[in-house]
PDB file of N, H, CA, C and O in Angstrom:
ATOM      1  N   UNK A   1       0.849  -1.165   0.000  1.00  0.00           N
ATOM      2  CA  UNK A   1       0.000   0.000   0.000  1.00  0.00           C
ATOM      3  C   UNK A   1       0.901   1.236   0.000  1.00  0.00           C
ATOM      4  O   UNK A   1       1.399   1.593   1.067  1.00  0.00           O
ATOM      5  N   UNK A   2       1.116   1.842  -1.009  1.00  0.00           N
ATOM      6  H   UNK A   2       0.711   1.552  -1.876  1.00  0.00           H
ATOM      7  CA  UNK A   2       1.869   2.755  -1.143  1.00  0.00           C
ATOM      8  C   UNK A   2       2.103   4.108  -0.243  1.00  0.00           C
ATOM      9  O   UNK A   2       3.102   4.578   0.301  1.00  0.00           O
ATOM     10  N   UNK A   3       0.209   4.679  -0.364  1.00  0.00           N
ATOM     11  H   UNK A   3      -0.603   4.298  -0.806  1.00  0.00           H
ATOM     12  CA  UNK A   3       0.265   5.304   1.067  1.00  0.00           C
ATOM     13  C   UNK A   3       0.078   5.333   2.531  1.00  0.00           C
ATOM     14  O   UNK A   3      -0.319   6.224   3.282  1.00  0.00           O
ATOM     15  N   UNK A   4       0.466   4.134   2.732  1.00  0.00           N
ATOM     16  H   UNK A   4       0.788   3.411   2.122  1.00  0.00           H
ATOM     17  CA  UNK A   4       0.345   3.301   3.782  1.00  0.00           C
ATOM     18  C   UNK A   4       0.849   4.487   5.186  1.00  0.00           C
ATOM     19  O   UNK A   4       1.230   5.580   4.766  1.00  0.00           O
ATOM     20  N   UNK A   5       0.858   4.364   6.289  1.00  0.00           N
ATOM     21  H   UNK A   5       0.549   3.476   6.630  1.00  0.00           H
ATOM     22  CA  UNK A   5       1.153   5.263   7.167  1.00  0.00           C
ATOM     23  C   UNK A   5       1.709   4.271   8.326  1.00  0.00           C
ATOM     24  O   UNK A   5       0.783   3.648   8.848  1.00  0.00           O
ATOM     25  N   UNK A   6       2.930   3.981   8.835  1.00  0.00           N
ATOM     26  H   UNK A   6       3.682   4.487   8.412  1.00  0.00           H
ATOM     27  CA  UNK A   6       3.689   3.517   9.687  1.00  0.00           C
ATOM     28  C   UNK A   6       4.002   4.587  10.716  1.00  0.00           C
ATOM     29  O   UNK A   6       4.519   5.659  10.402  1.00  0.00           O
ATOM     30  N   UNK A   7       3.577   4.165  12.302  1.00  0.00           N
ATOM     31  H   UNK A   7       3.157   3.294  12.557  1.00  0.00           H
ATOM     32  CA  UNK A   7       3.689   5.174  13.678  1.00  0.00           C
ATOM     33  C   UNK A   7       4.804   3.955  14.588  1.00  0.00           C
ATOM     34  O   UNK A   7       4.450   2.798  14.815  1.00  0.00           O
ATOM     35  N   UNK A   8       5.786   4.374  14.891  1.00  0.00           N
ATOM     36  H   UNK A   8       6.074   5.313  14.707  1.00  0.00           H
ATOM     37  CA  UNK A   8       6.563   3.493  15.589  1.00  0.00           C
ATOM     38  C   UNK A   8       6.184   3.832  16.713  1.00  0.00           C
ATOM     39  O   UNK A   8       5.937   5.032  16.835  1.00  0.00           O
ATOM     40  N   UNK A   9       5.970   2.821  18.103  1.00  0.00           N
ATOM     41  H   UNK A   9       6.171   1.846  18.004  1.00  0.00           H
ATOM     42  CA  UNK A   9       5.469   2.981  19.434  1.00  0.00           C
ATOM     43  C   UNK A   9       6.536   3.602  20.113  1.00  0.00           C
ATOM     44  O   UNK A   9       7.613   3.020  20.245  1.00  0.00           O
ATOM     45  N   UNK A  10       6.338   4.694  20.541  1.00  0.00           N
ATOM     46  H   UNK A  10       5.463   5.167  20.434  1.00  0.00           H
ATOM     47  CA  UNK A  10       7.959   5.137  21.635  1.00  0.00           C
ATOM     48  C   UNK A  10       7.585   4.662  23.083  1.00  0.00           C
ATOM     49  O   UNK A  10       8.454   4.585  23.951  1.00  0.00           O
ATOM     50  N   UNK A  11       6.569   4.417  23.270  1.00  0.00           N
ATOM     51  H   UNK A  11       5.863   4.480  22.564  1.00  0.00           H
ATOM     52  CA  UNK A  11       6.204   4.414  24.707  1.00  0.00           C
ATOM     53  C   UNK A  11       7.044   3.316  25.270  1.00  0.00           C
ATOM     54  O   UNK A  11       6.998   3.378  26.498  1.00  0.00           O
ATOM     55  N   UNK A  12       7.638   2.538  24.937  1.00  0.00           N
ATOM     56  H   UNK A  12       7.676   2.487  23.939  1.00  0.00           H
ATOM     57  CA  UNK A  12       8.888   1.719  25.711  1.00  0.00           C
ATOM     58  C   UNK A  12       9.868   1.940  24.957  1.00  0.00           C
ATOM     59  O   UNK A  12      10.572   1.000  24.590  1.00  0.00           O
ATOM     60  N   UNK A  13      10.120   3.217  24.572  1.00  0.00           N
ATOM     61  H   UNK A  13       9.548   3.981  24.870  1.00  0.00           H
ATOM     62  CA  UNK A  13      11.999   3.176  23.610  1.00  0.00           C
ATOM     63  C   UNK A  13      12.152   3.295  25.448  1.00  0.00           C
ATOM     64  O   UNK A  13      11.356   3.573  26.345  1.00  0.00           O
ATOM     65  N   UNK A  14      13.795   2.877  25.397  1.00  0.00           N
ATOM     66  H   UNK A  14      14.442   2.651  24.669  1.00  0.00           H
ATOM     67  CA  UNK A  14      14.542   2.709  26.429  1.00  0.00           C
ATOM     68  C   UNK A  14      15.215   4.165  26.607  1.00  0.00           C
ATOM     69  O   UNK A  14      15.664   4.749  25.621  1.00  0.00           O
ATOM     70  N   UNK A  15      15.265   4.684  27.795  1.00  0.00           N
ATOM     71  H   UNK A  15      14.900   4.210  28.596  1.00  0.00           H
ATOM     72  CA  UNK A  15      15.681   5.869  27.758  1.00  0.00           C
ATOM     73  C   UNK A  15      16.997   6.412  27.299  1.00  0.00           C
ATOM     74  O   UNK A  15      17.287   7.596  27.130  1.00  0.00           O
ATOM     75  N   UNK A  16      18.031   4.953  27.061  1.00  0.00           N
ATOM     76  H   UNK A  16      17.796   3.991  27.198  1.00  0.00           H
ATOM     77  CA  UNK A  16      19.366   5.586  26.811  1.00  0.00           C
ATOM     78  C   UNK A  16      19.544   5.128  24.836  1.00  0.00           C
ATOM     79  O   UNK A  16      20.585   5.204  24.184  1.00  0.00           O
ATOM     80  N   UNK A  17      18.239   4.704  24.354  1.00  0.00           N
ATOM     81  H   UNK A  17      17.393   4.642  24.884  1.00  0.00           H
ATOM     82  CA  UNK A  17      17.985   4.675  23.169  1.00  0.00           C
ATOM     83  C   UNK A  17      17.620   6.165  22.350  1.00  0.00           C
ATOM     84  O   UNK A  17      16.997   7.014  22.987  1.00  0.00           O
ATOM     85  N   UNK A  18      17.998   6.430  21.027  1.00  0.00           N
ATOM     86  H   UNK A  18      18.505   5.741  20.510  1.00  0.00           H
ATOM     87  CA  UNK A  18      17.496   7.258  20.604  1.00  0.00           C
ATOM     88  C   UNK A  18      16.392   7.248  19.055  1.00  0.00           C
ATOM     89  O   UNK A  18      16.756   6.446  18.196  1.00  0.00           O
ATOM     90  N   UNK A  19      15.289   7.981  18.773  1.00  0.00           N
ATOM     91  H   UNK A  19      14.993   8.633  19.471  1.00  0.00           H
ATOM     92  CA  UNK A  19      14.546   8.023  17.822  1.00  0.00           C
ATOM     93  C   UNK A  19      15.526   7.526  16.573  1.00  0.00           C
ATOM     94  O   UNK A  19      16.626   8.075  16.627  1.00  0.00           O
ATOM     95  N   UNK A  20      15.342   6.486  15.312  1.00  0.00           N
ATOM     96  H   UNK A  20      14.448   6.040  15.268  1.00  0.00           H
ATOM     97  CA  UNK A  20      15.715   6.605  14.291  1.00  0.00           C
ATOM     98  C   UNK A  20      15.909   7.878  13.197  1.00  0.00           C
ATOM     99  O   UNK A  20      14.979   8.666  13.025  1.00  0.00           O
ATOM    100  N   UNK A  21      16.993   7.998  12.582  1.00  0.00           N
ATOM    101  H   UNK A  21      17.749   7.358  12.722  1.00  0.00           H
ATOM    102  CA  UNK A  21      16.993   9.148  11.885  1.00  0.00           C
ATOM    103  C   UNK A  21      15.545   9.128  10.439  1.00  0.00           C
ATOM    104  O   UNK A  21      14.903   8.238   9.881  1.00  0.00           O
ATOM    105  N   UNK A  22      15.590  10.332  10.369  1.00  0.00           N
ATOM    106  H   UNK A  22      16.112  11.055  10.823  1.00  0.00           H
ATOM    107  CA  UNK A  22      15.198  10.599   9.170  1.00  0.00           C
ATOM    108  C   UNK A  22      15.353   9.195   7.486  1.00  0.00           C
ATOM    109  O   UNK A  22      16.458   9.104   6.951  1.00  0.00           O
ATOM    110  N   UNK A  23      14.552   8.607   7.117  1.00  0.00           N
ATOM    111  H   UNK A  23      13.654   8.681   7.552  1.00  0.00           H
ATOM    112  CA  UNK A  23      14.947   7.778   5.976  1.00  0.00           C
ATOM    113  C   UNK A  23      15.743   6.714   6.491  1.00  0.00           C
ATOM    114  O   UNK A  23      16.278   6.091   5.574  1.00  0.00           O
ATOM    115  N   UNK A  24      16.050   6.223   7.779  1.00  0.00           N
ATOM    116  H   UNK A  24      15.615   6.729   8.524  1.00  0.00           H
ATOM    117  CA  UNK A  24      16.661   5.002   8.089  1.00  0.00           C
ATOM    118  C   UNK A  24      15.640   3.601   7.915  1.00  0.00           C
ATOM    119  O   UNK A  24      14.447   3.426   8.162  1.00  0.00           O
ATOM    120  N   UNK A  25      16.588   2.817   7.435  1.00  0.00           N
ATOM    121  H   UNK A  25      17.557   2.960   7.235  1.00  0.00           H
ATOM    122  CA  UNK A  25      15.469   1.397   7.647  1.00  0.00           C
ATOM    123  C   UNK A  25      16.008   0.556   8.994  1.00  0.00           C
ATOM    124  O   UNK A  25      17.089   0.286   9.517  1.00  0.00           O
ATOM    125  N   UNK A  26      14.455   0.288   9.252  1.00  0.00           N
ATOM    126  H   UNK A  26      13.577   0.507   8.827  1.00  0.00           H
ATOM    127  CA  UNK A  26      14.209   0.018  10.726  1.00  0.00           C
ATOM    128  C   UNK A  26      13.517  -1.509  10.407  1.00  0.00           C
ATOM    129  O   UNK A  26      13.387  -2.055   9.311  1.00  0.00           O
ATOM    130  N   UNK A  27      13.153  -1.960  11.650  1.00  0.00           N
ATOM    131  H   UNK A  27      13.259  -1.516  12.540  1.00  0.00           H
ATOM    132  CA  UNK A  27      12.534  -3.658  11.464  1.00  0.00           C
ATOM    133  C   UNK A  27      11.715  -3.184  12.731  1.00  0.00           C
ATOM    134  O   UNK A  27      11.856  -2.157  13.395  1.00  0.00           O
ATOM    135  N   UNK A  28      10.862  -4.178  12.869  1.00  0.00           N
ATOM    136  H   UNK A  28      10.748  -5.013  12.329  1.00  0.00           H
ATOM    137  CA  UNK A  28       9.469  -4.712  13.776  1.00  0.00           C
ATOM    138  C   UNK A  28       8.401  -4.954  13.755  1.00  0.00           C
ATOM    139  O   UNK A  28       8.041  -4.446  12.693  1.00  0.00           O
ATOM    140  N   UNK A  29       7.560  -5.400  14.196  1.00  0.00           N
ATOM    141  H   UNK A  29       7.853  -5.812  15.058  1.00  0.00           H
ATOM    142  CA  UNK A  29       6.605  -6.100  14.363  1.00  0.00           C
ATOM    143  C   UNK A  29       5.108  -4.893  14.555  1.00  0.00           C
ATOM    144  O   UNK A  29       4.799  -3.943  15.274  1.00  0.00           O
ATOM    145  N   UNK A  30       4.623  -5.548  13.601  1.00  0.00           N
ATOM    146  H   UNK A  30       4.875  -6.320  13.016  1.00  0.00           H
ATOM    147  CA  UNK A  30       3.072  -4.330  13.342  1.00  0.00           C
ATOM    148  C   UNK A  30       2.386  -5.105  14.192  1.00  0.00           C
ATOM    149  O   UNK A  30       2.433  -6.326  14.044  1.00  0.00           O
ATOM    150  N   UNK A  31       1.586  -4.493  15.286  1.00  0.00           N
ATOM    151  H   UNK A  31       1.548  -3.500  15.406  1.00  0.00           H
ATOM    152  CA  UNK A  31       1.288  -4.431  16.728  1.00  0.00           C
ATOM    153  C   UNK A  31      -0.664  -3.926  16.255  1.00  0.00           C
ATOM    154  O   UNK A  31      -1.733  -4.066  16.848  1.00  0.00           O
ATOM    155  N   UNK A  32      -0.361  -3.477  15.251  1.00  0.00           N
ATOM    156  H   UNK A  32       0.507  -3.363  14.769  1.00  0.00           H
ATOM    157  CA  UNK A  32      -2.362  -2.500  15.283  1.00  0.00           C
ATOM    158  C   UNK A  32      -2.171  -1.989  14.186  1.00  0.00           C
ATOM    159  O   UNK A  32      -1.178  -1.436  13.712  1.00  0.00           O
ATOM    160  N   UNK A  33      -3.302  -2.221  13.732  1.00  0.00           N
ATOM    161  H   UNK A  33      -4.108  -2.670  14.117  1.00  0.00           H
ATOM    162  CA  UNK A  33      -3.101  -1.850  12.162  1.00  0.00           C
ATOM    163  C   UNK A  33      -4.945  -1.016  11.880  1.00  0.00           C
ATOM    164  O   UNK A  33      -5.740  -1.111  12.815  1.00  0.00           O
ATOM    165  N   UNK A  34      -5.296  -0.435  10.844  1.00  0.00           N
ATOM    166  H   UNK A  34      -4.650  -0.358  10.085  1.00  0.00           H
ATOM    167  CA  UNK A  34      -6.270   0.572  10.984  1.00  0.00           C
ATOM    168  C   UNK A  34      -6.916   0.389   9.506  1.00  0.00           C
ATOM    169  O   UNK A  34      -6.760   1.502   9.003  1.00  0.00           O
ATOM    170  N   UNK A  35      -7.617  -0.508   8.467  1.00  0.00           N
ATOM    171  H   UNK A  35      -7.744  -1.412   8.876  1.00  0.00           H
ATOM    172  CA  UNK A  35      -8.138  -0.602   7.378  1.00  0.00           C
ATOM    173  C   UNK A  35      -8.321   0.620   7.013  1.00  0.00           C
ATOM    174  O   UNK A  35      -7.652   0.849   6.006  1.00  0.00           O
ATOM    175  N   UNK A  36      -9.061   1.730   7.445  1.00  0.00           N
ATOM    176  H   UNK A  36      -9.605   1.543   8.263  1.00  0.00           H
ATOM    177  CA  UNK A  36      -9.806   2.542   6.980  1.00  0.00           C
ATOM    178  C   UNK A  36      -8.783   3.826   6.595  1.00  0.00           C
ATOM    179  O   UNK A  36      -9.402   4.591   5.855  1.00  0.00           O
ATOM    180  N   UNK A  37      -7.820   4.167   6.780  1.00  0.00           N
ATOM    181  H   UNK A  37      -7.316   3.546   7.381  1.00  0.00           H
ATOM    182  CA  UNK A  37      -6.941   5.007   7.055  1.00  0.00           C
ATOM    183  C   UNK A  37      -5.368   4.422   6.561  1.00  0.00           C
ATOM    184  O   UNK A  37      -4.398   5.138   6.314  1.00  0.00           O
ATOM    185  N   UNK A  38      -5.414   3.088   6.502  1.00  0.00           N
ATOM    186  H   UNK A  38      -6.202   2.506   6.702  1.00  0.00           H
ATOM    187  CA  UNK A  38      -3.462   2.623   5.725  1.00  0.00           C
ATOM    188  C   UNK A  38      -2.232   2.891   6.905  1.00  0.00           C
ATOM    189  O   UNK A  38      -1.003   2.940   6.857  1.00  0.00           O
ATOM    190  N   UNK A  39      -3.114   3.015   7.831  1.00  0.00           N
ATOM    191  H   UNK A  39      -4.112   2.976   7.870  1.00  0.00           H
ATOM    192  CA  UNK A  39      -1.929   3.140   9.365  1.00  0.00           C
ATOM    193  C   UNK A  39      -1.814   1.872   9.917  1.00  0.00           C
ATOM    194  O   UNK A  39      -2.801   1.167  10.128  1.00  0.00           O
ATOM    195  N   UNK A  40      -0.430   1.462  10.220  1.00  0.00           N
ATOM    196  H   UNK A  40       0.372   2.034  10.049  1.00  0.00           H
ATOM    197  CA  UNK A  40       0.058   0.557  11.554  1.00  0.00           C
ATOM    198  C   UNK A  40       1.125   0.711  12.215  1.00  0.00           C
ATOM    199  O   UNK A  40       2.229   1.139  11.875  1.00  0.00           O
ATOM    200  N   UNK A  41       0.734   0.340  13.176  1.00  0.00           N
ATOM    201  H   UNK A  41      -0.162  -0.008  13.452  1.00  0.00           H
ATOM    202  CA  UNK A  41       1.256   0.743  14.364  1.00  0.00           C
ATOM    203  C   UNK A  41       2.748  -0.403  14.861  1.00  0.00           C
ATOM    204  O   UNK A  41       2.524  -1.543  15.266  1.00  0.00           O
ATOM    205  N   UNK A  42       3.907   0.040  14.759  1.00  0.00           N
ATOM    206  H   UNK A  42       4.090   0.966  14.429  1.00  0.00           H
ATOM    207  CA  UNK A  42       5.218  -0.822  14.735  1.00  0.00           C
ATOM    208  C   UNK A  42       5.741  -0.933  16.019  1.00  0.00           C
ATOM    209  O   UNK A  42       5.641   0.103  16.676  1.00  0.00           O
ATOM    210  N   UNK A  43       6.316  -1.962  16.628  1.00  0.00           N
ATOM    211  H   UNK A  43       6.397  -2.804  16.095  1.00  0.00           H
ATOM    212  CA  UNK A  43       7.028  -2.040  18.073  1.00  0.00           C
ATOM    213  C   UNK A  43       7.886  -2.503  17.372  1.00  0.00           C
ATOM    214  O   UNK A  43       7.844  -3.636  16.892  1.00  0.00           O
ATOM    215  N   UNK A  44       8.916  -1.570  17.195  1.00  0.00           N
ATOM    216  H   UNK A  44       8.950  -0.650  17.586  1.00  0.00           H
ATOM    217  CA  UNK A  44      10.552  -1.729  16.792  1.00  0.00           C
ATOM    218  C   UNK A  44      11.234  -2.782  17.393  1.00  0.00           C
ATOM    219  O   UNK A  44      11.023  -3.012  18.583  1.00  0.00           O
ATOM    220  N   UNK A  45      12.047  -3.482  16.731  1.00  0.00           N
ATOM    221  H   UNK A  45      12.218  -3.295  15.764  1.00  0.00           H
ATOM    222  CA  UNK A  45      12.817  -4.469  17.096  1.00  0.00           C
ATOM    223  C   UNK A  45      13.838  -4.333  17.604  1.00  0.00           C
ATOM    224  O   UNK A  45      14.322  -5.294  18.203  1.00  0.00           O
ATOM    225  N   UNK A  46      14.668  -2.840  17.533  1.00  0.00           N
ATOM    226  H   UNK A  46      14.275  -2.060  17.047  1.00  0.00           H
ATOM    227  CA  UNK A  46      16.145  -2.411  18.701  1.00  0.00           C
ATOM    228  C   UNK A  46      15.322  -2.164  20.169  1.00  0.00           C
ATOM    229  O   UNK A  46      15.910  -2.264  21.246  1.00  0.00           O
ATOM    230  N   UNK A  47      14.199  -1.902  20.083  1.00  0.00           N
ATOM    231  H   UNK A  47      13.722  -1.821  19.208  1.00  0.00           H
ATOM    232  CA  UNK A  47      13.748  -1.735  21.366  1.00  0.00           C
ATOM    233  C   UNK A  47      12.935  -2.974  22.133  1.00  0.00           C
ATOM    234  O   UNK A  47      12.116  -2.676  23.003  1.00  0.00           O
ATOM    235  N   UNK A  48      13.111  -3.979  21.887  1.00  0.00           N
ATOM    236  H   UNK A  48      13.776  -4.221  21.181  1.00  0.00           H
ATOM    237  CA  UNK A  48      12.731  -5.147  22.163  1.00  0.00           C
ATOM    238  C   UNK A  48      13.778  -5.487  22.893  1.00  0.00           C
ATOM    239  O   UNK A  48      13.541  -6.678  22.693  1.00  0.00           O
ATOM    240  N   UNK A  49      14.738  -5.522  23.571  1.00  0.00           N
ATOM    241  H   UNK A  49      14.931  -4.555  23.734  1.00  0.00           H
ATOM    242  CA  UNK A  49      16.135  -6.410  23.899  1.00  0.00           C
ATOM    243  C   UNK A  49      15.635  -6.516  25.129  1.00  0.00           C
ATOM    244  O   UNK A  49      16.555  -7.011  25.780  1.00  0.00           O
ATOM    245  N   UNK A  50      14.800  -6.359  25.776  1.00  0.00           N
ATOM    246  H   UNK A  50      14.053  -5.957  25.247  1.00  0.00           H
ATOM    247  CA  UNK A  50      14.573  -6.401  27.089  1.00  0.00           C
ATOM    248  C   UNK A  50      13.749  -7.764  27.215  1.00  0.00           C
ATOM    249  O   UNK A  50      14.051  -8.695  27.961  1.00  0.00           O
ATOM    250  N   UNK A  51      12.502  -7.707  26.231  1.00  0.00           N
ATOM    251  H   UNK A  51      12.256  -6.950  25.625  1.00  0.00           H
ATOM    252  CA  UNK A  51      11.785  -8.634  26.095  1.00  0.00           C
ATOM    253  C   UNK A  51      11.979  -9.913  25.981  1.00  0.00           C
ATOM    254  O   UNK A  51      11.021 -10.673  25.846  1.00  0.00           O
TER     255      UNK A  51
END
C-alpha cells in the first residue's frame, strides 16, 4: 500500500535509546493496524532487547 502510514510505538523506547533518523530502515513487528486510514502501528525491534 503505497500510502500506507507507519507510527513506531515510543512508549517503551529505552531511555538511553534514541529516535531513528530521518529515511533510516528500521525492522518490527506491526502491533495495530487501521483498514480505513493505511496506518500501523510498529514495536521496533532495537527496542525489544529487554523482552
Amino acid at each position: 500500500m503505497p500510502e500506507a502510514v507507519g507510527l513506531a510505538e515510543v512508549g517503551g523506547m529505552p531511555q538511553d535509546m534514541e529516535l531513528p533518523a530521518v529515511g533510516a530502515e528500521v525492522a518490527g513487528k506491526v502491533v495495530w493496524h487501521a483498514d480505513h486510514n493505511h496506518q500501523v502501528k510498529i514495536k521496533l525491534d532495537e527496542w525489544c532487547r529487554s523482552e
